[in-house]
C-alpha positions as CSV (number, residue, x, y, z in Angstrom):
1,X,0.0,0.0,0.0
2,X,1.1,3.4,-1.0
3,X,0.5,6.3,1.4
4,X,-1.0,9.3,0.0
5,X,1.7,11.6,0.7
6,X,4.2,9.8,-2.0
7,X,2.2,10.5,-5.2
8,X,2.2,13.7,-7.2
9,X,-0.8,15.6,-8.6
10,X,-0.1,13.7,-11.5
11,X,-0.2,10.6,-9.7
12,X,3.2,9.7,-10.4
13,X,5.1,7.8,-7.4
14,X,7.4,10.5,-5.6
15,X,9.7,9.3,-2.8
16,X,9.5,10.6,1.0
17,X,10.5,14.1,1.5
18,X,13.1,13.3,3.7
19,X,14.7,11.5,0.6
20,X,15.1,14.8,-1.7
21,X,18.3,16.6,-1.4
22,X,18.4,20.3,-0.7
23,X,20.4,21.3,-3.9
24,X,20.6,19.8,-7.2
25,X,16.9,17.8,-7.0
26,X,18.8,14.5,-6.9
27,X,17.6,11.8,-4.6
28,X,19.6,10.7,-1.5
29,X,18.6,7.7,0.0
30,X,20.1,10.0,3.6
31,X,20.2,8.4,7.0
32,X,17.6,5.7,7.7
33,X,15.1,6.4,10.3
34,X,15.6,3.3,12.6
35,X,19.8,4.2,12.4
36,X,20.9,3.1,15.8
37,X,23.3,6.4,15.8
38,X,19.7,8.6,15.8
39,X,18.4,6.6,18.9
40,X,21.9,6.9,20.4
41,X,21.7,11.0,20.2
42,X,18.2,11.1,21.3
43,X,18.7,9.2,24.0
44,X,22.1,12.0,24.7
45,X,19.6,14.6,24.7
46,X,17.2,13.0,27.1
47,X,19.5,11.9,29.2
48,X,21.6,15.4,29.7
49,X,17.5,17.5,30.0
50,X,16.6,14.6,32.6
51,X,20.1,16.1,34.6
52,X,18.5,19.4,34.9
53,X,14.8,18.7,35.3
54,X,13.8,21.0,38.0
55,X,15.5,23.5,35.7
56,X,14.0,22.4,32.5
57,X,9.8,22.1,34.3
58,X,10.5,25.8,35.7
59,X,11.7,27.0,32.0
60,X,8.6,24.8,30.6
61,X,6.3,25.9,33.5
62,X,7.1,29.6,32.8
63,X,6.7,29.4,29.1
64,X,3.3,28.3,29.4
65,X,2.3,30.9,32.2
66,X,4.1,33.5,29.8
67,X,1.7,32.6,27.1
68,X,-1.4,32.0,29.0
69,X,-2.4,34.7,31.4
70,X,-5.6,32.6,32.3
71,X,-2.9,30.3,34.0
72,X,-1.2,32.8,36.3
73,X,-1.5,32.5,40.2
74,X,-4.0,29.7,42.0
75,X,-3.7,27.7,38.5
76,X,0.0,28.4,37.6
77,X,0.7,26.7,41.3
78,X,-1.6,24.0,41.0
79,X,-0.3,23.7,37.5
80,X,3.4,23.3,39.1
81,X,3.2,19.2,39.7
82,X,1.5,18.1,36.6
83,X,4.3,19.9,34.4
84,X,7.2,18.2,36.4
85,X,5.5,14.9,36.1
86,X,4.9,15.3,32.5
87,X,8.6,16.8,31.6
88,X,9.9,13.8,33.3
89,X,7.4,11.3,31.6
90,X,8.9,12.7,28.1
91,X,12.1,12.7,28.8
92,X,11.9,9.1,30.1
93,X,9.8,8.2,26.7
94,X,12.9,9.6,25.0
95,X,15.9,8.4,27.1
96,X,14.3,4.8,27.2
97,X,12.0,4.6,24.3
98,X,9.3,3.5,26.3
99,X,5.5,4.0,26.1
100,X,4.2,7.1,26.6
101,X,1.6,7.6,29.9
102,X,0.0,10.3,31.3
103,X,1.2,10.9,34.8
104,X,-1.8,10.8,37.5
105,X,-0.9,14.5,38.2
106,X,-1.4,15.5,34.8
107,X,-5.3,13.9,35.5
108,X,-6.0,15.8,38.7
109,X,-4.5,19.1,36.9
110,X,-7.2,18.8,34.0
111,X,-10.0,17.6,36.9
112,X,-9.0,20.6,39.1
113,X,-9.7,23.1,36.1
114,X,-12.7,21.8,35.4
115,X,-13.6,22.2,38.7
116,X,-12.8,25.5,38.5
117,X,-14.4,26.3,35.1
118,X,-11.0,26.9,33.1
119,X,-12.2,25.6,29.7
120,X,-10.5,23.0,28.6
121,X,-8.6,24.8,25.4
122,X,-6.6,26.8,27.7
123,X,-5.4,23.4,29.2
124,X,-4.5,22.8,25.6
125,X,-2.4,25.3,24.6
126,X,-1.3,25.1,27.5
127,X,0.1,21.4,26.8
128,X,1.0,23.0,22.9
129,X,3.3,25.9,24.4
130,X,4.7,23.6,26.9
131,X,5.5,21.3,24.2
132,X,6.8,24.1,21.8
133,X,8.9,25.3,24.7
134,X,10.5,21.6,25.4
135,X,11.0,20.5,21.8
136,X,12.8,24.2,21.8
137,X,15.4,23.0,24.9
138,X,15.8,19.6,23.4
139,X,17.3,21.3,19.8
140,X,19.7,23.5,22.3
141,X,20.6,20.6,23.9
142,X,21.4,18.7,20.4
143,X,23.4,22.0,19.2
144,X,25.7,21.7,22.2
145,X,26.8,18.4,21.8
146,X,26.9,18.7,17.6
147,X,29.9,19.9,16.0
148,X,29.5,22.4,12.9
149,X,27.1,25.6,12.5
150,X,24.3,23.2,13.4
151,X,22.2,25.0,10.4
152,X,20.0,21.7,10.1
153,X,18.8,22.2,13.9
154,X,18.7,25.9,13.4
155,X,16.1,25.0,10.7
156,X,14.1,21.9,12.2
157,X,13.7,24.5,15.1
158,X,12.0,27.3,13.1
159,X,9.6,24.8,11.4
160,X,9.0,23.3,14.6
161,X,7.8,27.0,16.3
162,X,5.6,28.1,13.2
163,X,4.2,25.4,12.9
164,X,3.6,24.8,16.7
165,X,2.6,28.6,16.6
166,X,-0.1,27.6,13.6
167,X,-1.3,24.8,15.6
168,X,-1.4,26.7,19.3
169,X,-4.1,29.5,17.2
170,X,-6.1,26.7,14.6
171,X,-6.9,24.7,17.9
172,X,-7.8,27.9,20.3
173,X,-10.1,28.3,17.0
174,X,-11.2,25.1,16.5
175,X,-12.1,23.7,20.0
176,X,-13.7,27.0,21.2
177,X,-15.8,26.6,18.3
178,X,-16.3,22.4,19.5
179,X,-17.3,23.2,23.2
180,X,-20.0,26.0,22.3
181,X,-21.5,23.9,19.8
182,X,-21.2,20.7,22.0
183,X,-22.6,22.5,25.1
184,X,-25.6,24.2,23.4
185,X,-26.0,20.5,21.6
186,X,-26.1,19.0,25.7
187,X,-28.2,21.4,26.9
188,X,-31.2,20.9,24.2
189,X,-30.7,17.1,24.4
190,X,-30.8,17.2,28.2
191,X,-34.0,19.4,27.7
192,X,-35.6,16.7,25.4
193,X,-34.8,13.9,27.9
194,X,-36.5,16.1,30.6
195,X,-39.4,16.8,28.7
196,X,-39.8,12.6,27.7
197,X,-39.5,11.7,30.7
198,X,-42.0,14.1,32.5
199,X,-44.5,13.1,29.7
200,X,-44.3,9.4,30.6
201,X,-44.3,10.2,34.4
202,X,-47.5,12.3,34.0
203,X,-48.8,9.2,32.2
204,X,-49.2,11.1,28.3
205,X,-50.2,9.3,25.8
206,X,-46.5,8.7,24.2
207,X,-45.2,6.2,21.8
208,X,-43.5,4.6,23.7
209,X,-41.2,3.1,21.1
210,X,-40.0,6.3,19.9
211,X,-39.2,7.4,23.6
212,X,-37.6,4.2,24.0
213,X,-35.7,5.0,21.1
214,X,-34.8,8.6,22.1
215,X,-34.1,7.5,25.7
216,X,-32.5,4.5,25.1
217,X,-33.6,2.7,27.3
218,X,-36.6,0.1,27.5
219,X,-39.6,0.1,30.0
220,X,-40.9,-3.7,29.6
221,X,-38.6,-5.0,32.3
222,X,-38.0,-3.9,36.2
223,X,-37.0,-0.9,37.3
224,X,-35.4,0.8,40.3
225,X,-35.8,4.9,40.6
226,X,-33.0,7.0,42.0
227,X,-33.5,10.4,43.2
228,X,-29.6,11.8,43.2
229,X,-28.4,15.0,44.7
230,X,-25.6,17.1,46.2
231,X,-26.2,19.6,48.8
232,X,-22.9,22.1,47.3
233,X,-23.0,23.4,43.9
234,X,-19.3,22.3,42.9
235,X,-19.1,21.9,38.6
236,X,-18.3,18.3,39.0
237,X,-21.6,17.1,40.7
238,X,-22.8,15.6,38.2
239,X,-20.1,13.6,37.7
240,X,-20.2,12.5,41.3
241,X,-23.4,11.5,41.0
242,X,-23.2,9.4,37.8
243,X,-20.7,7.6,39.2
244,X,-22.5,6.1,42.0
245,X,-25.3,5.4,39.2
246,X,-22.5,3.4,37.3
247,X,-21.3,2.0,40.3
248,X,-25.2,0.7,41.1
249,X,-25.6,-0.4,37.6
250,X,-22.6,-2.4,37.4
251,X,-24.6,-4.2,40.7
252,X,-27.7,-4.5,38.7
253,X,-26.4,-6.2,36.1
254,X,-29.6,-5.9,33.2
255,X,-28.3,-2.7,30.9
256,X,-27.3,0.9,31.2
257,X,-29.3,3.3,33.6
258,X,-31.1,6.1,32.2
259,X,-30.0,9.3,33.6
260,X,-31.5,12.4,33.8
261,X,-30.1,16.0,35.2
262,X,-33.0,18.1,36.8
263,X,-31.0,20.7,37.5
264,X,-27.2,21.6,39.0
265,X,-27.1,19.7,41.9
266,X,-30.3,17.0,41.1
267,X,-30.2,14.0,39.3
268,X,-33.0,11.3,38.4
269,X,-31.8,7.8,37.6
270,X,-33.5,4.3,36.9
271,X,-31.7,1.1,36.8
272,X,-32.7,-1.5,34.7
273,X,-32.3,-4.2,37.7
274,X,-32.6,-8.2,36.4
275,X,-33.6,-9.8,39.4
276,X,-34.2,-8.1,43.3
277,X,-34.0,-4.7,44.6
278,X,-30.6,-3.7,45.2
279,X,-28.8,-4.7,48.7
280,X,-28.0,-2.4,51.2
281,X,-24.6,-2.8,51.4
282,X,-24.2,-2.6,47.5
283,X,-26.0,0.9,47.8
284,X,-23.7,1.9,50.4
285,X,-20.5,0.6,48.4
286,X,-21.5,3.0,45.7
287,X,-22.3,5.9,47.9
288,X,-19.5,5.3,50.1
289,X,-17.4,6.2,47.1
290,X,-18.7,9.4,46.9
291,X,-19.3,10.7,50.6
292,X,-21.1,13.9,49.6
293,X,-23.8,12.6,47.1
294,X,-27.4,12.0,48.9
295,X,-29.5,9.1,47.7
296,X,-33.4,8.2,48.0
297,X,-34.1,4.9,46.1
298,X,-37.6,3.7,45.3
299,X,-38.2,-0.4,45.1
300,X,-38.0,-2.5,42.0
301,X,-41.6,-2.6,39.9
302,X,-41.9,-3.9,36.7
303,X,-43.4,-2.0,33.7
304,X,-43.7,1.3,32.0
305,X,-46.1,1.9,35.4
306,X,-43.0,0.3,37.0
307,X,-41.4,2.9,36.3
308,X,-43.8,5.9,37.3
309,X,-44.1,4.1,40.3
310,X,-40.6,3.4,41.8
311,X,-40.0,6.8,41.1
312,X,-42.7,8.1,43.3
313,X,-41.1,6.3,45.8
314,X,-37.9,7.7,45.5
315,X,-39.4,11.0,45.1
316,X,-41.4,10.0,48.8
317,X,-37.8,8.4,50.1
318,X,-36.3,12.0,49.2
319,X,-39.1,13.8,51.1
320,X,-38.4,12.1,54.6
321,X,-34.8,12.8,53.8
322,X,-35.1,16.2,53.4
323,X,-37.5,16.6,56.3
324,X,-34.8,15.1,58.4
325,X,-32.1,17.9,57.2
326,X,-28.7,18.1,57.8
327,X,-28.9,14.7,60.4
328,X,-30.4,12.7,57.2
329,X,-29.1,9.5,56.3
330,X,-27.1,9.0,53.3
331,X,-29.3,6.8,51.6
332,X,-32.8,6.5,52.0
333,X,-34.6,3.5,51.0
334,X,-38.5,3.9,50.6
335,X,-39.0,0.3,52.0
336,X,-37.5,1.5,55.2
337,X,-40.0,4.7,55.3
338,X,-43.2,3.7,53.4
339,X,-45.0,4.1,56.6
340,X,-44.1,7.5,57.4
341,X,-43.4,9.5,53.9
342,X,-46.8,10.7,54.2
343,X,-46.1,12.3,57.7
344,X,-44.2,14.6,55.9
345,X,-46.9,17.0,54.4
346,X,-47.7,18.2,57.9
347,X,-44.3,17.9,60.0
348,X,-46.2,20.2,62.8
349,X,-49.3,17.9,63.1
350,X,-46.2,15.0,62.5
351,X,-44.1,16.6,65.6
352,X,-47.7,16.9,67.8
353,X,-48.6,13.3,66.9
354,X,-45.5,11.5,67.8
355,X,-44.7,13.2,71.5
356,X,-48.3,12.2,72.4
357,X,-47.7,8.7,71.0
358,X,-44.2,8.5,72.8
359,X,-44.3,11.2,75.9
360,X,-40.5,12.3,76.7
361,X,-39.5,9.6,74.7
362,X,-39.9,12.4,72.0
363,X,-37.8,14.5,73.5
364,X,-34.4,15.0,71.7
365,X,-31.1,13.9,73.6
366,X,-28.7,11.1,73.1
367,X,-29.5,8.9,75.8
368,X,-33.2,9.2,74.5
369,X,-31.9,8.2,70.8
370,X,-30.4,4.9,72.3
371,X,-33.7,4.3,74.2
372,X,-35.6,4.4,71.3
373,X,-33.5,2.5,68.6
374,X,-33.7,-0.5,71.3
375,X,-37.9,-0.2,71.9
376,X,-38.4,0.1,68.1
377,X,-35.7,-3.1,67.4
378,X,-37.8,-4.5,71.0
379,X,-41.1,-4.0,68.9
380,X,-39.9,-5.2,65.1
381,X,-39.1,-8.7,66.8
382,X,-42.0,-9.2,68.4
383,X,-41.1,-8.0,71.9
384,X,-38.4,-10.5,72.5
385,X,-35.7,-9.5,74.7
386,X,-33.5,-12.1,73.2
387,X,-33.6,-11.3,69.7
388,X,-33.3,-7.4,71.1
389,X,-30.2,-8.4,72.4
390,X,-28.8,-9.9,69.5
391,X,-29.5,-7.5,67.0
392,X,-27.8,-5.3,69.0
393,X,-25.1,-6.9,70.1
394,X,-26.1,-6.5,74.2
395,X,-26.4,-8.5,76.8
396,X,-29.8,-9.6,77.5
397,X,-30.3,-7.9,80.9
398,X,-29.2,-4.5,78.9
399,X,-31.8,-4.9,76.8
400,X,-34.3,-5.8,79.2
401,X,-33.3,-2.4,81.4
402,X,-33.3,-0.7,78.4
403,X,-36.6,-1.3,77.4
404,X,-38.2,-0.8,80.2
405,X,-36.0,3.1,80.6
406,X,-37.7,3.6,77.3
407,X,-41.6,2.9,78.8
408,X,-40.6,4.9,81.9
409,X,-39.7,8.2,79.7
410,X,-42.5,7.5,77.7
411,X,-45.3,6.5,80.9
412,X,-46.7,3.1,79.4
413,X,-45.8,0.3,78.3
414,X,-44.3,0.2,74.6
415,X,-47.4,-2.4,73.8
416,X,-49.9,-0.3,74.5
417,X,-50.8,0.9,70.8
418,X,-48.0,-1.1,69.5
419,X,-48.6,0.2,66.0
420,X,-48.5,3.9,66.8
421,X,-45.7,3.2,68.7
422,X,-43.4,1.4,66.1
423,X,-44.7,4.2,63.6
424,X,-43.7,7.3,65.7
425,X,-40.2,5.5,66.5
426,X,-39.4,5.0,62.8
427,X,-40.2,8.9,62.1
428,X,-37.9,9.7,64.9
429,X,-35.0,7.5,63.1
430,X,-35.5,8.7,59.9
431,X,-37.0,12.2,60.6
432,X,-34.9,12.9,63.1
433,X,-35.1,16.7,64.7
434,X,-38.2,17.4,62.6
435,X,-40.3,15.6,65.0
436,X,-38.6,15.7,68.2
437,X,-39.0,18.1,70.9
438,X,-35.9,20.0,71.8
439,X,-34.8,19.5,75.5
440,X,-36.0,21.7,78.4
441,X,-33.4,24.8,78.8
């Protein structure tokens, strides 16, 4: 095969540039590329840069915030690491003709911009006058150990800079141009996601194989709704949260979620699940990952009602998690607080209901908090002190005194309404200081 850069207009064969001699038009068949003596200079040149590398990262480091202004202070600093790691990664490439990597500091540079909103072609001219800069230092290394005028190097170096200066401008250009166009291009697809979904929530009359096909994604199986969110407003919250989603999906196991922003810091997500409702511990495995993301999860249901439906339960799940505030769990199943989601469209009649179901109980204090996670446990297993104990992990007689410290605060005996009682101790787990009564001062 015959690449396109050795045939003429024409469309006679023409030999490599690099084969033409300067002068008299006659061909030279010149030094072969894979000549040990070029990999024995190259690696000279490496070698005598990787010497002076402190040196040669400052001279790189201060080209770049020369050329970029958008890189001076707070960036320029946190800059500092990733161009060391990435001077020496080249030199290393050339001194041992290796594969080239990107160092991890080089990843948490171009994470840390986004972070901070520095679009991403400043980070790339910043890598194109770093690399103009270094290819520059590499040719005044290779003139000082070459004998003669060193006209060839002279030359490579002023193609090298025009046409590194050509590239540094056509790529400003050209990926300025790619993130408007892509942005605007997210924005209206994320709007027509929004708008398909709240059609099929409000139960529309849809074709549904044309929203399958826009959404990709398929309602005739189970799913499992995801209310995500973030209570800061960093850029990368998104991200977060569509990491736990892949992190739950990969548990799932039955296809790729479907994902939908709401807005900055809120995030809808169903999971196609194949079998049963997600584990505990898998949900916390994925949320532990990401400490600051907030999770109410609805229960499998099969269907294109399914669907409608296990998101109303995460929506409730979120509900009782925001009633709960700043001392809300981390994730908050629906199973777990079915029975009092609805307490939450009256938290005053809520807080009224549950001190005269539980007395002092009610009343907010960490000795009371221990009281009532050992009645409600007492109650859930059928009033056996036993099974109390185990769950746990007290001695028997513990729980037996605890218990009853829990029917003295609240003045009767925790089977006396039973029901009420279980109810009003679950919305003090979940609800936490929205339905507890302060202490006395």
């Amino acid at each position: 095969m015959i690449s396109s850069n050795s045939v003429d207009n024409g469309g006679r064969h023409r030999p490599p540039l690099s084969r033409l001699a300067a002068s008299d038009g006659a061909y030279d068949p010149g030094v072969e590329p894979d000549d040990p003596r070029i990999r024995a200079i190259v690696k000279a040149v490496a070698s005598a840069l990787r010497e002076q590398l402190p040196a040669v990262a400052a001279d790189v480091e201060q080209a770049i915030v020369d050329a970029i202004p958008d890189l001076a202070g707070d960036d320029a600093a946190a800059l500092r690491a990733g161009i060391g790691d990435s001077v020496d990664a080249v030199l290393r490439v050339l001194a041992e003709d290796s594969s080239p990597e990107a160092p991890p500091a080089a990843i948490e540079d171009a994470q840390r911009f986004a972070q901070r909103g520095v679009p991403a072609v400043v980070l790339i001219r910043a890598y194109r006058v770093g690399q103009a800069r270094f290819l520059a230092l590499c040719m005044d290394q290779l003139l000082g150990q070459t004998d003669g005028d060193g006209v060839e190097v002279q030359a490579s170096r002023a193609m090298v800079a025009a046409a590194s200066q050509y590239s540094d401008h056509v790529v400003e250009k050209v990926v300025s141009a790619y993130e408007e166009h892509r942005d605007a291009w997210v924005r209206d697809r994320s709007a027509v996601l929004a708008m398909r979904i709240r059609a099929v929530l409000r139960g529309d009359a849809v074709d549904i194989s044309a929203t399958e096909r826009t959404l990709g994604y398929r309602f005739d199986r189970d799913h499992q709704a995801l209310v995500l969110w973030v209570d800061d407003h960093e850029l990368d919250a998104h991200a977060r949260m569509r990491r736990v989603v892949r992190a739950l999906g990969d548990f799932a196991g039955d296809g790729g979620p479907l994902v939908v922003p709401l807005d900055e810091s809120t995030m809808w997500a169903w999971l196609p699940v194949a079998s049963s409702v997600l584990a505990g511990d898998e949900l916390a495995v994925a949320v532990k990952a990401e400490p600051s993301v907030i999770a109410a999860v609805g229960e499998p249901v099969r269907g294109l009602e399914g669907f409608r439906r296990s998101h109303r339960q995460a929506t409730d799940a979120r509900g009782v998690a925001l009633a709960a505030g700043p001392a809300r769990m981390t994730i908050t199943p629906f199973a777990d607080v079915a029975p009092i989601s609805m307490l939450c469209r009256d938290l005053e009649a809520a807080r009224d209901w549950v001190h005269e179901t539980l007395g002092e109980l009610a009343i907010e204090s960490a000795r009371n908090e221990g009281l009532r996670e050992t009645a409600l446990v007492f109650l859930q297993t059928g009033g056996s002190y036993t099974a109390t104990a185990e769950q746990l992990f007290l001695h028997r007689n513990t729980a037996q005194y605890r218990v009853r410290k829990a029917e003295e605060a609240r003045g009767r005996p925790l089977r006396d309404g039973r029901l009420d009682v279980e109810l009003a101790l679950l919305a003090c787990r979940w609800l936490k200081g929205s339905v507890l009564r302060p202490p006395a001062p």
